[in-house]
C-alpha positions in Angstrom: 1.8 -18.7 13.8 3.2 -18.2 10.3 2.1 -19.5 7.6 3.9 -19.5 4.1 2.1 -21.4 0.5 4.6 -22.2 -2.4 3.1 -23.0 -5.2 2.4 -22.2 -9.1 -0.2 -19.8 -10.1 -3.1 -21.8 -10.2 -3.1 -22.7 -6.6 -2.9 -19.3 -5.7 -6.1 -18.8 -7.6 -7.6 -22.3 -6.6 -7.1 -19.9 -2.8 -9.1 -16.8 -4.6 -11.9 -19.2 -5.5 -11.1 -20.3 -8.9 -11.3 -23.6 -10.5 -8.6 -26.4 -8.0 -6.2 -28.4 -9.9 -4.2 -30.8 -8.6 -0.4 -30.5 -8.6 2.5 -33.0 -7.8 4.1 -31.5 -4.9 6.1 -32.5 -1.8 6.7 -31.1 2.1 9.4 -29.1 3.7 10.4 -27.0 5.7 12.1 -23.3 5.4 14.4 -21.9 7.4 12.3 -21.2 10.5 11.1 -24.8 10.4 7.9 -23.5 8.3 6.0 -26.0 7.0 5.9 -25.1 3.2 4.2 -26.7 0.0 6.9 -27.0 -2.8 6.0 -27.6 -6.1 8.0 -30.1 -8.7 8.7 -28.6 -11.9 10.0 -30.3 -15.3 11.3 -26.9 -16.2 15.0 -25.4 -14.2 13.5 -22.0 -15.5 11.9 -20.7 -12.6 11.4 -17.6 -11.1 10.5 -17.4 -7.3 8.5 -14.6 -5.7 7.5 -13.5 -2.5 4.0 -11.7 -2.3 1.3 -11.3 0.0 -1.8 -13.2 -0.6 -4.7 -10.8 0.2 -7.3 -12.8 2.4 -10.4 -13.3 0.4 -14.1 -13.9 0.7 -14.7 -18.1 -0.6 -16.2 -18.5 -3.8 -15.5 -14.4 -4.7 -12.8 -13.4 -7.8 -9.8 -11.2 -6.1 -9.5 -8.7 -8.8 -6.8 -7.4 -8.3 -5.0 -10.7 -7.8 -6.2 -11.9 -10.9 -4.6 -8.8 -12.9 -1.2 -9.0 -11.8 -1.7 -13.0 -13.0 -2.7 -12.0 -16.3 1.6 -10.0 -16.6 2.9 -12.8 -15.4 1.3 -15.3 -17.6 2.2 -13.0 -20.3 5.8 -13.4 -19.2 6.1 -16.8 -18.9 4.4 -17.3 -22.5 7.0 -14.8 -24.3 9.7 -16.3 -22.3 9.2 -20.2 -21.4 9.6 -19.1 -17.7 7.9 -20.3 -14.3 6.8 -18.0 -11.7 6.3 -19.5 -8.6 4.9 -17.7 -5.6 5.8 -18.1 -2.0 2.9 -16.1 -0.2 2.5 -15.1 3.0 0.0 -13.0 5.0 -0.4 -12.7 8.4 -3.1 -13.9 10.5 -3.6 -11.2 13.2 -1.8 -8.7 14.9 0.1 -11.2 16.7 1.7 -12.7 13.8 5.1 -11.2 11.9 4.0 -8.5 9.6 4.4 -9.4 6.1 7.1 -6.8 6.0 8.9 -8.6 8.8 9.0 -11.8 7.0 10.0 -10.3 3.3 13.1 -8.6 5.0 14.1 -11.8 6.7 13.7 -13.6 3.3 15.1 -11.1 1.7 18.3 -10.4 3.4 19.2 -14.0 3.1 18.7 -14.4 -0.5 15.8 -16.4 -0.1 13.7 -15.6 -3.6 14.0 -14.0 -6.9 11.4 -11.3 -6.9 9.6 -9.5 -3.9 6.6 -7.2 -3.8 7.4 -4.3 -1.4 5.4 -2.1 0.9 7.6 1.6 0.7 9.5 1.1 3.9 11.1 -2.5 2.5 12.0 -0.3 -0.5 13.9 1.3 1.6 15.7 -0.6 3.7 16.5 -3.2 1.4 17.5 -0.8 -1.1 19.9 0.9 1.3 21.6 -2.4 2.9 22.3 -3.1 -0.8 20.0 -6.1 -1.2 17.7 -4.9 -4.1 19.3 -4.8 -8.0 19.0 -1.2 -9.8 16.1 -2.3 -12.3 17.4 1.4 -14.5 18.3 -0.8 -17.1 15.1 -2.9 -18.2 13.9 -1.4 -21.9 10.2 -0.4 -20.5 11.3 1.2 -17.4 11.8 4.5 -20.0 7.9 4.5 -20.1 7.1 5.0 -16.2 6.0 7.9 -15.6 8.6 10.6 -13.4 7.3 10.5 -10.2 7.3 6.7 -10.0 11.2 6.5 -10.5 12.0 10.0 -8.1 10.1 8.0 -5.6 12.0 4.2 -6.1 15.7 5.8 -6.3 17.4 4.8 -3.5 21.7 5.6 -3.6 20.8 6.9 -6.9 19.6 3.3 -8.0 16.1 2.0 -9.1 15.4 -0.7 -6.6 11.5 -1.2 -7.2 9.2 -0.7 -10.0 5.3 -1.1 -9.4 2.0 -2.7 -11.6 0.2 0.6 -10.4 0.2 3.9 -8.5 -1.3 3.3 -5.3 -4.0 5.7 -4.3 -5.3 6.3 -0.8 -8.3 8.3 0.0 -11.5 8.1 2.2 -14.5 5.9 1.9 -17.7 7.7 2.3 -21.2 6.1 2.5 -22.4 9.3 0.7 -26.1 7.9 1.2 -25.7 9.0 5.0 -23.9 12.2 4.5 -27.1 13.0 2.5 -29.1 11.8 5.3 -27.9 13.9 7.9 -27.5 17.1 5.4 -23.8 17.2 5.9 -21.5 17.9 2.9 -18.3 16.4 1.9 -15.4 17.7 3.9 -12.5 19.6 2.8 -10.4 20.9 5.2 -9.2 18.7 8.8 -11.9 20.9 10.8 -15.0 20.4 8.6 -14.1 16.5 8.6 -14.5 16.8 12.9 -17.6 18.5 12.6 -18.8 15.5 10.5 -17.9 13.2 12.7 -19.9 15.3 15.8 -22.6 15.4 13.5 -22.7 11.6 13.1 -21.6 10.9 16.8 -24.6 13.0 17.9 -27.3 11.2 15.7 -26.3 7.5 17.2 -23.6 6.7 15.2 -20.8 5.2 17.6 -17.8 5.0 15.6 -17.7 7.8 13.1 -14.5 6.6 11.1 -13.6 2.4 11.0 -9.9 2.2 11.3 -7.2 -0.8 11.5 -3.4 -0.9 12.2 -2.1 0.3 8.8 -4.0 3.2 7.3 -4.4 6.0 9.9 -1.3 7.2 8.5 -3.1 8.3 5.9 -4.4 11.4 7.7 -1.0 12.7 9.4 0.6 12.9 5.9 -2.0 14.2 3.9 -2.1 17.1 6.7 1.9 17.1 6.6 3.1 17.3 3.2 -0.1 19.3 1.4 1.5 22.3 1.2 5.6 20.7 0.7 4.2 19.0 -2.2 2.0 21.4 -3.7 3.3 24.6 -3.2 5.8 24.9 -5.6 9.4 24.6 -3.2 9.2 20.7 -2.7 12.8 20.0 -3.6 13.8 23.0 -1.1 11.9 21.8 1.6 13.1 18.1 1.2 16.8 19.4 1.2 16.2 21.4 4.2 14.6 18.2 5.8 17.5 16.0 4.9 19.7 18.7 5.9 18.3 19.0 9.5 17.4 22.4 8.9 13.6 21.6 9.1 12.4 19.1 11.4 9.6 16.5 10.3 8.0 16.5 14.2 6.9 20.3 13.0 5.3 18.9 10.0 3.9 15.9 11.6 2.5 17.7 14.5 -0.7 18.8 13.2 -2.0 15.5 11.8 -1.2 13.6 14.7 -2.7 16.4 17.3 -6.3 15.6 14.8 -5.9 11.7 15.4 -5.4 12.1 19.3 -8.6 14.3 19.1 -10.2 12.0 17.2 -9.6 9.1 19.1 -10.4 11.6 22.6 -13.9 12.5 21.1 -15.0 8.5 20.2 -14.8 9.2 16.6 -12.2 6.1 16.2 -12.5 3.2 18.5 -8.2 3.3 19.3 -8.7 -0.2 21.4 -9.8 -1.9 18.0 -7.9 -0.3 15.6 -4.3 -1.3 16.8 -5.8 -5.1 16.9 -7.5 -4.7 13.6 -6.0 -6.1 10.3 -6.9 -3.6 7.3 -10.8 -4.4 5.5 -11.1 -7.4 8.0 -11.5 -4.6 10.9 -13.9 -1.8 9.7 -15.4 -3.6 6.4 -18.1 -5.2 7.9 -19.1 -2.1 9.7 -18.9 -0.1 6.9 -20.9 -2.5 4.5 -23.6 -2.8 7.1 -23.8 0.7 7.2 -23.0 1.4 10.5 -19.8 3.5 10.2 -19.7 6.0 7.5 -16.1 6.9 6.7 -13.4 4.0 6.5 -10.1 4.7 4.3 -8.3 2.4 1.8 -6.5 2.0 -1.1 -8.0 2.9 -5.0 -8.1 -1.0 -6.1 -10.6 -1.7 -2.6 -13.1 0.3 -4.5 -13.0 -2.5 -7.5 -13.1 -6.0 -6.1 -15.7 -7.6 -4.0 -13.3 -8.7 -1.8 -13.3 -5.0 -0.5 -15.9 -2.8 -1.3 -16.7 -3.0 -4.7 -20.1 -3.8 -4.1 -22.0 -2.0 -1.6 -25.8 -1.3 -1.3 -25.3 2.5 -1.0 -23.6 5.3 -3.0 -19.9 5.2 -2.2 -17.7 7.8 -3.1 -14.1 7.8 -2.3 -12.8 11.2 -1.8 -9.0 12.6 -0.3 -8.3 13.3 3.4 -8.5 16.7 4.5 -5.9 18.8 4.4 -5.2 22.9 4.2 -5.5 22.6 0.3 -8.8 20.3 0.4 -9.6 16.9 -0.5 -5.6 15.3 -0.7 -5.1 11.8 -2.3 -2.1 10.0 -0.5 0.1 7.8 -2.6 2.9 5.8 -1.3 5.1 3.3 -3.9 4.7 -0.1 -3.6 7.1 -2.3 -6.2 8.4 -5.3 -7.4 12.2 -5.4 -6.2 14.4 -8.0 -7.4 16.9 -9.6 -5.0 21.0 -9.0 -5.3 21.7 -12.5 -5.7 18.6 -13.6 -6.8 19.4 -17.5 -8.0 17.5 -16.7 -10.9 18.6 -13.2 -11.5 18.3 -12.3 -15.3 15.0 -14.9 -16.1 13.5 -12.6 -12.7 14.8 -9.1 -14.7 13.3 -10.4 -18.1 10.1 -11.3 -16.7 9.6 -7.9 -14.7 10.9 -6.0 -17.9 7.2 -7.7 -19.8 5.0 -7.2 -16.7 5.8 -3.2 -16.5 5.5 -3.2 -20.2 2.7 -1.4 -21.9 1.2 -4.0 -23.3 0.9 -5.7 -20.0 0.5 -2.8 -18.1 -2.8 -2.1 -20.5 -4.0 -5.6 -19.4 -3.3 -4.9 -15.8 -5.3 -1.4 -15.2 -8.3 -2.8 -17.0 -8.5 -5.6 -15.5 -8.0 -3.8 -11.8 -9.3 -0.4 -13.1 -6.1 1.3 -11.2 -3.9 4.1 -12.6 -1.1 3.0 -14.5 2.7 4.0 -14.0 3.0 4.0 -17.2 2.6 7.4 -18.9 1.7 5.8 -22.0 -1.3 3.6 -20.2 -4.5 5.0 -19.2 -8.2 4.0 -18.2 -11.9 5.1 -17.1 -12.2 4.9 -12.9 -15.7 3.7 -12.0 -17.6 6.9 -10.9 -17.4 6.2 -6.9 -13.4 7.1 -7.9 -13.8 10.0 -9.8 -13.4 12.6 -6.9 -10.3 11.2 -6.0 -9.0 10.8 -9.8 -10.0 14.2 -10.7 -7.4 15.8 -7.9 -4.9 13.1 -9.4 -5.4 14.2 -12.9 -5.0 17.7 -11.3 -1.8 17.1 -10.0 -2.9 17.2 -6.4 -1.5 14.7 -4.4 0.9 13.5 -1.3 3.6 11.4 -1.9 3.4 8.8 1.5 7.0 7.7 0.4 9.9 9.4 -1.4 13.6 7.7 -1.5 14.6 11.5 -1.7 13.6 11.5 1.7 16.5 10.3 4.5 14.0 9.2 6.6 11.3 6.7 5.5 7.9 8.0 5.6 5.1 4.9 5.5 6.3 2.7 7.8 8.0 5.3 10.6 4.2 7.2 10.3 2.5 4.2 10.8 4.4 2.4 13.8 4.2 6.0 15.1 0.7 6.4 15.0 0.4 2.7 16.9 2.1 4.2 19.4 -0.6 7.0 19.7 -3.0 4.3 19.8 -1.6 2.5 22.5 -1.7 5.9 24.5 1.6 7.7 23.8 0.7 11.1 23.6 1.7 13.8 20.7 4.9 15.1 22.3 6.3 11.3 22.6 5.2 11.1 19.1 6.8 13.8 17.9 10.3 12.9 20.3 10.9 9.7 18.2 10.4 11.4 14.5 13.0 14.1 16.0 15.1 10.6 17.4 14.4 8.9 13.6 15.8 12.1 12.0 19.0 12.8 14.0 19.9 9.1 13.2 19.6 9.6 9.5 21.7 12.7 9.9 24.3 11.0 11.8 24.9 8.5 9.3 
């Protein structure tokens, strides 16, 4: 069953466990016959926006919810505005996706400003349905890589609050335990996960629907982004000259193993929602490697506070430890009702100034290449190969075909028992559409 929330900011935090006001409000219904909650404002300057509203634990602050609050109020102080958010996040696997319900809203002009996973950029950036945001004053502060990566039809369709981070999760305490070190390379990380499988530990690595990704593309690209011929190898991808099945093949040949060996439990990752699925194993110390995003590390509706060392640490690849960083973004609809109070607003919440308030307050690395803060220590080893310039890029408009989201509905399909050649028929199928178009 969907379920959508409308309503100013401080219900959404009333949700997150702060303070609960009361607010004038009235039913309806949306398009799908929705029940909604719709707010009654004095003020016609309003800005709507669709976001996700991460589940949290009662009566514990969401961080990272709270930083992005902290922009917006800026905005709405400098300019007089409202932002109201429409928030949606599904319930289980049987649900619409958040991404399925933002391209429905988004296509018909439903909202003013959407938050967007990397394969909505996409899309909605290449049906035309997302404004080129090249001309707000603070976009000339972002860093490079954050506009090559939001450029879609030579437009810049998303801009985002922070760089999004990926690595893996280790409960370092039983690494120690168990003598093993941290591994490096894809080979070294299986002969952890023996190690652990042979001492009792059933389910090496705690994984949901969404992230095991994480490990194809890190495996994929190490070497196409950090070996010095990237544009090259992009061209010749986009060109048909290279095929992406060749670069995926490796990383998805280590997941089938891993699922074939026990070290992921496949029948509960492709029925597990991210955090909800794994967490509690990897809190209670039971599974020793999980992987997530840099801001899970912060907030204690994640794993901010476990009882052991945590270190977060990049997925192996054939260049060692390899962050992976796909874009997310605030997009800004076409014929969005409320189009240049929704451009002026985004134009304060990328500036420095609020961009400064938003990485302290979530601890995250900033787009801005002006903007820059301590990680806690558990997120050094992953910041240190940032700072190095070592990364993957899980999403890249350069690319004709979309990376996050075509990885990830791929790998479900390994899950559900496809095997690698099927896998690597429908990237070859996904790439000779893109040529033919």
């Amino acid at each position: 069953m969907m379920k959508y929330v409308k309503a100013r900011k401080i219900m959404m935090l009333c949700v997150a466990g702060i303070a609960a006001l009361t607010v004038a409000a009235c039913a309806g219904k949306d398009k799908d016959g929705v029940n909604v909650i719709i707010t009654e404002e004095k003020s016609k300057r309003i800005v709507n926006l669709f976001s996700p509203m991460e589940k949290t634990m009662p009566d514990v602050e969401n961080t990272a919810r709270s930083a992005a609050d902290k922009t917006i109020i800026m905005a709405e102080e400098k300019l007089g505005v409202n932002v109201e958010y429409i928030t949606y996040t599904a319930a289980d696997y049987q649900d619409k996706t958040y991404d399925d319900v933002l391209l429905d809203r988004a296509r018909n002009d439903m909202d003013d400003m959407y938050l967007l996973n990397p394969d909505s950029i996409r899309i909605l950036g290449e049906e035309g349905k997302l404004m080129d945001l090249s001309g707000l004053e603070n976009v000339k502060n972002l860093r490079d890589i954050i506009i090559a990566a939001n450029m879609v039809d030579g437009k810049l369709v998303a801009v985002p609050q922070e760089v999004v981070a990926y690595g893996l999760f280790i409960n370092k305490d039983m690494f120690d335990e168990y003598k093993l070190e941290l591994p490096e390379t894809p080979e070294e990380f299986l002969e952890c996960c023996r190690v652990f499988k042979e001492n009792g530990i059933d389910t090496p690595v705690g994984a949901n629907r969404w992230w095991l990704e994480t490990f194809v593309l890190a495996q994929a690209y190490a070497d196409l982004y950090n070996g010095g011929n990237t544009e090259a190898e992009i061209a010749a991808l986009n060109s048909g000259e290279s095929k992406y099945s060749d670069y995926m093949r490796p990383g998805f040949e280590f997941l089938k193993k891993m699922i074939d060996c026990g070290y992921v439990d496949a029948e509960k990752a492709r029925v597990s929602e991210a955090i909800e699925g794994e967490g509690a194993d990897f809190l209670a110390q039971k599974t020793p490697i999980v992987m997530a995003y840099w801001g899970a590390a912060n907030t204690d509706t994640a794993y901010g506070n476990p009882d052991f060392e945590m270190l977060v640490i990049g997925f192996p690849s054939s260049r060692g430890q390899m962050p992976v960083m796909p874009m997310t973004g605030f997009g800004i609809g076409v014929n969005a009702q409320h189009a240049q109070d929704a451009l002026d607003t985004l134009d304060i919440m990328i500036s420095d100034e609020a961009l400064l308030t938003y990485a302290e307050t979530n601890k995250v690395i900033s787009p801005s290449k002006n903007v820059e803060v301590e990680c806690i220590p558990a997120l050094k080893p992953l910041n240190d190969r940032i700072k190095e310039n070592v990364y993957v890029l899980a999403s890249n408009a350069g690319m004709k075909v979309e990376q996050w989201g075509n990885t990830c509905l791929i790998v479900r399909e390994l899950l559900n028992g496809a095997t690698v050649d099927e896998c690597m028929a429908m990237f070859d199928k996904l790439q000779e559409e893109s040529l033919s178009r």
